[in-house]
Every structure is written in structure tokens, then in C-alpha cells.
LOTILUM-396034 format. One record per residue (C-alpha): residue number from 1; residue in three letters; x, y, z. Coordinates in Angstrom, 3 decimals, always signed. Layout:
<pados>
PADO   n res       c1       c2       c3
PADO NUM Ala        X        Y        Z
...
</pados>
This chain:
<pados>
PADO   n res       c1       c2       c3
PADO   1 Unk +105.016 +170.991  +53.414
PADO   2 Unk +106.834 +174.247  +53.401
PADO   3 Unk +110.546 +175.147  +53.456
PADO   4 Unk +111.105 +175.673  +57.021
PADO   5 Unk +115.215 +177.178  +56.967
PADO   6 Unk +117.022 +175.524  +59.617
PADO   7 Unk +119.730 +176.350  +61.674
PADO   8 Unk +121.999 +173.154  +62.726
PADO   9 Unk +124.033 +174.194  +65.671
PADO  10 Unk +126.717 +171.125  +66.664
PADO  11 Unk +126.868 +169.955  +62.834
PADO  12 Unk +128.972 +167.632  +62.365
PADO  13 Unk +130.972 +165.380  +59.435
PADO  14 Unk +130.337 +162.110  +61.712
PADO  15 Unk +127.777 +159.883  +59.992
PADO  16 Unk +127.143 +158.357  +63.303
PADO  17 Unk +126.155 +161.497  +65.440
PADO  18 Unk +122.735 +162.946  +65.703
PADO  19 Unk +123.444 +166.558  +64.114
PADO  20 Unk +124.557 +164.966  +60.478
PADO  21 Unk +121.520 +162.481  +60.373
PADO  22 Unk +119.482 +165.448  +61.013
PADO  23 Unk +121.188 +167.694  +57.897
PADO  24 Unk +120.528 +165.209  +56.444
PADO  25 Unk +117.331 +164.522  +56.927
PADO  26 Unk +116.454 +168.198  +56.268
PADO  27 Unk +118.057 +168.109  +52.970
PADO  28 Unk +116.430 +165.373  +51.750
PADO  29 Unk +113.015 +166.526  +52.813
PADO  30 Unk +113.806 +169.879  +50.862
PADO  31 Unk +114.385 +172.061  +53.759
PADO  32 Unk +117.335 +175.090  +53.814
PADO  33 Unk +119.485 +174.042  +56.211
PADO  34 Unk +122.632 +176.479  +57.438
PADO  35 Unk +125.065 +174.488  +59.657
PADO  36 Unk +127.458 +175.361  +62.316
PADO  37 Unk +130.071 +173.269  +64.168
PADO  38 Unk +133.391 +172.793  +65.504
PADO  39 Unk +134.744 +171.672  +62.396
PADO  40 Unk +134.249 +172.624  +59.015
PADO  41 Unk +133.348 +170.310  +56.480
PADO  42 Unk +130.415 +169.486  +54.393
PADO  43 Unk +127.291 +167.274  +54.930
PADO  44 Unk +124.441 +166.486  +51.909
PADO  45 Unk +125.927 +169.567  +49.824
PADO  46 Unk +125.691 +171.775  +53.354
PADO  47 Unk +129.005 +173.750  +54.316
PADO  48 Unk +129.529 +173.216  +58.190
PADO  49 Unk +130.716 +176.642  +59.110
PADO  50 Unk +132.690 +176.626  +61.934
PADO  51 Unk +132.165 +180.650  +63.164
PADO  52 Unk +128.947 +182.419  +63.376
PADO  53 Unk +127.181 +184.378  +60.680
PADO  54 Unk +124.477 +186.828  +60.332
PADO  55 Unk +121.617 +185.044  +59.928
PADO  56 Unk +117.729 +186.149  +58.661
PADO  57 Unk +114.201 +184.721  +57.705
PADO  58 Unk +115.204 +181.412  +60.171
PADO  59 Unk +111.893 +179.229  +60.999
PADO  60 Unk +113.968 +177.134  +63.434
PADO  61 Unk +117.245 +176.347  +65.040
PADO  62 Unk +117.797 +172.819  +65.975
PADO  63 Unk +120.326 +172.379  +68.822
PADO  64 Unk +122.770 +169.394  +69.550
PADO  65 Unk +125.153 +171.223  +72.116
PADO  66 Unk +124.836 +170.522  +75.945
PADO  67 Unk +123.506 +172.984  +77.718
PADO  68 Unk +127.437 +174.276  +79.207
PADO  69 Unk +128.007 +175.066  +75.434
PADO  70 Unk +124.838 +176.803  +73.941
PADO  71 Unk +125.587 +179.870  +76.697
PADO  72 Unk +127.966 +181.098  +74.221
PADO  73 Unk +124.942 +181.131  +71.439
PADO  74 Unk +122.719 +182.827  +74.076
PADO  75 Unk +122.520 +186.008  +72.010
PADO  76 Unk +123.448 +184.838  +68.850
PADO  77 Unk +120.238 +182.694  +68.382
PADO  78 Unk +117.929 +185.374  +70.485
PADO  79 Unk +119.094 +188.062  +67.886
PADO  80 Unk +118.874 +185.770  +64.991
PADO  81 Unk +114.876 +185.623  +66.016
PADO  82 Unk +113.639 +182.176  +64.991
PADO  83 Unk +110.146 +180.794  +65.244
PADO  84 Unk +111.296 +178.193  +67.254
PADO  85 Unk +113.967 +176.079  +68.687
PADO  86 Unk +114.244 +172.917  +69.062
PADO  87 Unk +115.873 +171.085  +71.938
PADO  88 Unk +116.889 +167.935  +70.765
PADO  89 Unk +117.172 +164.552  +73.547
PADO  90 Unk +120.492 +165.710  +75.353
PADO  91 Unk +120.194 +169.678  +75.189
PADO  92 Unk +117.672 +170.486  +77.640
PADO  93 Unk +117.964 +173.576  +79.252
PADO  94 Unk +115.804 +175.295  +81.635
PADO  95 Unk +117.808 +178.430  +81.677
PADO  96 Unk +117.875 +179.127  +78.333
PADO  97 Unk +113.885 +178.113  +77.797
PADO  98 Unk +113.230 +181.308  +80.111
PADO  99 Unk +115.197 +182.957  +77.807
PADO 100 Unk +113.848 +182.565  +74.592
PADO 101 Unk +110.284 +182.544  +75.665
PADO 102 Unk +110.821 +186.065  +77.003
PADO 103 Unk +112.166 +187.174  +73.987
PADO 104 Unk +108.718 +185.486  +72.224
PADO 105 Unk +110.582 +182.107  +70.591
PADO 106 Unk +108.938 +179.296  +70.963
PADO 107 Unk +110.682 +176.315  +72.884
PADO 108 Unk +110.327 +172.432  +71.676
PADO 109 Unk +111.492 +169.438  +73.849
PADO 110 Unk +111.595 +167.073  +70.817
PADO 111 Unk +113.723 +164.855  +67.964
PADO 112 Unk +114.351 +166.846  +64.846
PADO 113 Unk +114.666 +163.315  +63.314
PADO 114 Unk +111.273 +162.069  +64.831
PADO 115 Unk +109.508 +165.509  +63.357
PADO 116 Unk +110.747 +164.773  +60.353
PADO 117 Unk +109.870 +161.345  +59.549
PADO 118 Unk +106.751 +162.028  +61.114
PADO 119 Unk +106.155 +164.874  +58.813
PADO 120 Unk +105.214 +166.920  +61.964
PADO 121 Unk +108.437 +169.258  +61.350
</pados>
């Protein structure tokens, strides 16, 4: 398996939500990971930046924001050009689907943590 870098966007230092099982998950299954949430703070050696930065070379962006909240990462992900992006359960978003296909990114319904373990990631 390849190092696919990854784009966390909702990270957070909670060991119980969804976004820090998936860091680290990706981690552990040698994967660069690049994290942004609300808060800073640090998850499996991976700095939670808390504003956004220019990103290159990203295979995927995994999202675990609501649909109301990843409008103001419209751009930002669309000019960051992943392969892909993955809408985790919880994120689904029509709108934005249109979006990214038009601009050639490929959209996944699916768990990052179910890809993973899975090894279909």
C-alpha cells in the first residue's frame, strides 16, 4: 500500500470523536496525514492546525464537518486539488459533490475508518 497524504478537516484532540480515530488510524497505517480543526493540539505526533495552509501533492481529504461548515472550505479544498474526498457518515453534501466533480475530484460516500481497516483506503 502506498502513502496516500491526507487531509483531516474537523481534527480533533477528543479520543472519542470520529476525526482523531481516523488520524489515527492513518498514522498507524503509515499514511501523511495534515490536520485541521477548531483547536490546536496534537494527535499520534500530528499538529492540529487550527487556520488553513497551502497545501500540495494531497491524494485525499477526509471530511468530518457538517455540511453548514465545509462552505467555508469550498475553495480551499477545490484549489488544494485532491484525488478525492471523502465524505465521511454525517457530512453528506449534495451541493458540494456538484462541486468537486466539476472541478474533476472524485467524491466518496464512505468511513475513512472502514477503508482503512479494510485496506481498501
Amino acid at each position: 500500500m502506498r502513502n496516500k497524504k491526507t487531509v483531516v478537516l474537523g481534527a480533533s484532540t477528543k479520543p472519542e470523536r470520529y476525526a482523531y480515530k481516523a488520524i489515527s488510524l492513518l498514522v498507524e497505517k503509515g499514511h501523511s496525514v495534515l490536520a485541521i480543526g477548531q483547536n490546536q493540539g496534537e494527535v499520534a505526533g500530528v499538529k492540529i492546525r487550527t487556520k488553513n495552509i497551502p497545501l500540495t501533492n494531497i491524494d485525499t481529504v477526509t471530511l468530518y464537518l457538517n455540511p453548514l461548515r465545509q462552505r467555508d472550505f469550498y475553495n480551499y479544498i477545490i484549489e488544494t486539488k485532491p484525488k478525492r474526498v471523502i465524505f465521511n457518515p454525517g457530512t453528506e453534501n449534495p451541493e458540494f459533490y456538484q462541486l468537486l466533480k466539476s472541478n474533476n475530484i472524485k467524491v466518496e460516500e464512505a468511513c475513512t475508518l472502514v477503508l482503512l481497516t479494510t485496506n481498501q483506503y
